[in-house]
ChimeraX commands (.cxc) that place a marker at each C-alpha (Angstrom):
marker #1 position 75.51,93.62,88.08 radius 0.5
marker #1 position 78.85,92.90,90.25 radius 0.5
marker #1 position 82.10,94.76,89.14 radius 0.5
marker #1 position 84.69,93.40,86.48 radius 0.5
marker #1 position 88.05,93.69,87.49 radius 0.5
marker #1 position 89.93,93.96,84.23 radius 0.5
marker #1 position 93.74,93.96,84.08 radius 0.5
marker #1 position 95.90,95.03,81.41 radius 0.5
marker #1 position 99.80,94.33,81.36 radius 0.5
marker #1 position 101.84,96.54,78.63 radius 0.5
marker #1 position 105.24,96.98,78.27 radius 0.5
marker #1 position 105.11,100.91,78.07 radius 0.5
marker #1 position 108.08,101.51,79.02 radius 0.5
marker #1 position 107.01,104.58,80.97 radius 0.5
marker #1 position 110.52,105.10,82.43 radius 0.5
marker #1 position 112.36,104.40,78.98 radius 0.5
marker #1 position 112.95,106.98,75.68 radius 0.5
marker #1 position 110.08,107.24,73.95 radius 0.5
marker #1 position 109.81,105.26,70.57 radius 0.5
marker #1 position 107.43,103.79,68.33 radius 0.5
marker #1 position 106.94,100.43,69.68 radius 0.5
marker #1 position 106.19,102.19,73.02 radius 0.5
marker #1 position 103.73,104.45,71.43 radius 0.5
marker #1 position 101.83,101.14,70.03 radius 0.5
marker #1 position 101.21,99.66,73.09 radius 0.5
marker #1 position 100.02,103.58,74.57 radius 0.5
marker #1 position 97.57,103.63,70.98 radius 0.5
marker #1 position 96.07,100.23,71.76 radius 0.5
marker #1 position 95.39,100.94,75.85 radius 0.5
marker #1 position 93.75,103.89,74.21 radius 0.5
marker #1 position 91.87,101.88,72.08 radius 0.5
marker #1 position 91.13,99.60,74.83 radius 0.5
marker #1 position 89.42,102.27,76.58 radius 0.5
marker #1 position 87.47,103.75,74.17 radius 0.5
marker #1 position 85.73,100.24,74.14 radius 0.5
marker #1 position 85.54,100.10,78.00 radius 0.5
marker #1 position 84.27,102.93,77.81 radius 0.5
marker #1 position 81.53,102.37,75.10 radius 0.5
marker #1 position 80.84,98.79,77.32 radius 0.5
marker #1 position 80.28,101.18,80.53 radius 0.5
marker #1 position 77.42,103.21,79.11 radius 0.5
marker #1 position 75.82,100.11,78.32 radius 0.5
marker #1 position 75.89,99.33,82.20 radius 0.5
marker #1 position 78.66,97.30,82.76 radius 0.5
marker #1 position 80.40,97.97,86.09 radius 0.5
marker #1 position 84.37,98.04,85.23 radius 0.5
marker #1 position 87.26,98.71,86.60 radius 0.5
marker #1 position 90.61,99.24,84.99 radius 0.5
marker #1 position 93.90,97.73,86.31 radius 0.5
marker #1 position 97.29,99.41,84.12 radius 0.5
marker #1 position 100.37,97.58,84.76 radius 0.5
marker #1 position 103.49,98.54,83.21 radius 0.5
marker #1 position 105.54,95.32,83.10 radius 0.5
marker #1 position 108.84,97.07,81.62 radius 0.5
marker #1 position 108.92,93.95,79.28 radius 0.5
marker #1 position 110.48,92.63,82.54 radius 0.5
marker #1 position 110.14,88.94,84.28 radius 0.5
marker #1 position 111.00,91.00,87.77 radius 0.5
marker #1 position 108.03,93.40,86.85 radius 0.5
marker #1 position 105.66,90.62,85.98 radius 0.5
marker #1 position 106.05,88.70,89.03 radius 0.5
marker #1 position 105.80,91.40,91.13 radius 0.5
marker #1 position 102.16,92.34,89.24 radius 0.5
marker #1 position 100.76,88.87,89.60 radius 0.5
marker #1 position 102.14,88.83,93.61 radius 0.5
marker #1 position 100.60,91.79,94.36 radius 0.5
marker #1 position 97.09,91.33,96.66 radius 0.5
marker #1 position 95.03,93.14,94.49 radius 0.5
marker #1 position 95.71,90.66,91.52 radius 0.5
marker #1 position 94.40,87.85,92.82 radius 0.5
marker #1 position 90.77,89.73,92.14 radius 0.5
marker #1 position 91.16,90.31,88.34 radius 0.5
marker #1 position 88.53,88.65,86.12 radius 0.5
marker #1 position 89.88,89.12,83.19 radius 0.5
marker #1 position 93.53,89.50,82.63 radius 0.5
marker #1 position 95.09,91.63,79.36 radius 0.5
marker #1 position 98.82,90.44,78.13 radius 0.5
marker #1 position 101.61,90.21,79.03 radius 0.5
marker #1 position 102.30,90.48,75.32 radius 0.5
marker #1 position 106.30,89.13,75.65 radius 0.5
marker #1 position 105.94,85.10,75.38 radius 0.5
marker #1 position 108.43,84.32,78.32 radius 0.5
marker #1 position 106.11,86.77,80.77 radius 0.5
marker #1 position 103.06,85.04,78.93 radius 0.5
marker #1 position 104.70,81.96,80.45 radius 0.5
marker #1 position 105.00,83.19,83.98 radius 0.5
marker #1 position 101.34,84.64,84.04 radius 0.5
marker #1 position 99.99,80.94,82.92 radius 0.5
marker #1 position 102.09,79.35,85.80 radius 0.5
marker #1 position 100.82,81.52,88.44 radius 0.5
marker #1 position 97.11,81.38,87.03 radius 0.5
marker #1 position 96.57,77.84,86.21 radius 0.5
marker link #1:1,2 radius 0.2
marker link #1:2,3 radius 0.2
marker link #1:3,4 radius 0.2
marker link #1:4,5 radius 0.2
marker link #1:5,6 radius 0.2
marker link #1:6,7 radius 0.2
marker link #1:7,8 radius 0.2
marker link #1:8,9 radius 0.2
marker link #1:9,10 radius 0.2
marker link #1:10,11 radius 0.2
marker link #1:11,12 radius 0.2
marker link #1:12,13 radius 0.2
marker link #1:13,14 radius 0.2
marker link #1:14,15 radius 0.2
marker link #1:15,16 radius 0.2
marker link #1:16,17 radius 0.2
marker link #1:17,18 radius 0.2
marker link #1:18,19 radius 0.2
marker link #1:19,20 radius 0.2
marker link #1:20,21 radius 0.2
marker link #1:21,22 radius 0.2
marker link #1:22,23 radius 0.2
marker link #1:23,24 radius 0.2
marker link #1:24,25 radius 0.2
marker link #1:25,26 radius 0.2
marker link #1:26,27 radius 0.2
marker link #1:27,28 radius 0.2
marker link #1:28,29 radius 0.2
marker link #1:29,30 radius 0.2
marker link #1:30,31 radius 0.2
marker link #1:31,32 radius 0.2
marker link #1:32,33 radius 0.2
marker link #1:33,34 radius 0.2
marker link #1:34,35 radius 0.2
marker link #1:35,36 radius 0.2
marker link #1:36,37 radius 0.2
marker link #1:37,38 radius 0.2
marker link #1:38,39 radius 0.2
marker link #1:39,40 radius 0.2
marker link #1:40,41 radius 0.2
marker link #1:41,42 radius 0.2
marker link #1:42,43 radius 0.2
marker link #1:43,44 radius 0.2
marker link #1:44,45 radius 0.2
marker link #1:45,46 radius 0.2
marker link #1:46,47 radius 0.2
marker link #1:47,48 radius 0.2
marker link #1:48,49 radius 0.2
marker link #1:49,50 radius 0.2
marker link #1:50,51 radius 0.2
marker link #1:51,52 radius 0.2
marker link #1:52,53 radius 0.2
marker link #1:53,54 radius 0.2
marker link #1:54,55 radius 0.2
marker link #1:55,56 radius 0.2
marker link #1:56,57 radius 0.2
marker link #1:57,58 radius 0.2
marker link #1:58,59 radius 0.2
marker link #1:59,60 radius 0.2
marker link #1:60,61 radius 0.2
marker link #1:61,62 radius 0.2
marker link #1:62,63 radius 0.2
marker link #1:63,64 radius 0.2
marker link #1:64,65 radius 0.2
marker link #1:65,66 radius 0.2
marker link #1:66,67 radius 0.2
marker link #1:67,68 radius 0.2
marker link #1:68,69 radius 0.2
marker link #1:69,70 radius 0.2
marker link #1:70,71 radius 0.2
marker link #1:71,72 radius 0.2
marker link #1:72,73 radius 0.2
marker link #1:73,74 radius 0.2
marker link #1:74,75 radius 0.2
marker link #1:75,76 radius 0.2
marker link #1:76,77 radius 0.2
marker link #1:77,78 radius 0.2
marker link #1:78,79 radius 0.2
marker link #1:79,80 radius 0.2
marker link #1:80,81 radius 0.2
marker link #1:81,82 radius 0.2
marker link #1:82,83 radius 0.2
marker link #1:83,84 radius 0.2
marker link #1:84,85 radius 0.2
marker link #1:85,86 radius 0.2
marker link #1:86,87 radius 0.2
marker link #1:87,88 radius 0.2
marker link #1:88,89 radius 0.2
marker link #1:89,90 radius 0.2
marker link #1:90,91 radius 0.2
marker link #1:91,92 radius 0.2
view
């Protein structure tokens, strides 16, 4: 089978104090790949695409303008309604 390009948009936060909301979003990309993981070993050819949108509309827009998004398959979040919005514009 051909590759899945999967991408997942999170607002970790990565260069923000740590707290718990930030550590949800790190717990369910975990959780995320445990499954991609478990999908793998049954064959499936995927590859993983992080992107830390800082909760940010700048961030976002720079993701989904990047070259290598316009190959995702399947696209994970944003989770913030108002980047939701701006992912659906650019998509549709």
């Amino acid at each position: 089978t051909g590759q899945i390009n999967v991408a997942i948009m999170l607002p970790f936060m990565l260069n923000h104090p740590e707290d718990v909301k930030n550590s949800l979003y790190t717990e369910y990309y975990q959780g995320f790949l445990l499954a991609v993981d478990s999908v793998r070993k049954q064959g499936a050819n995927i590859n993983i695409y992080a992107y830390d949108t800082n909760n940010s509309k700048n961030r976002v827009n720079q993701i989904i303008n990047s070259p290598e998004f316009k190959n995702m398959d399947l696209i994970i979040g944003p989770v913030n309604l108002t980047n939701w919005l701006i992912l659906q514009k650019k998509t549709t």
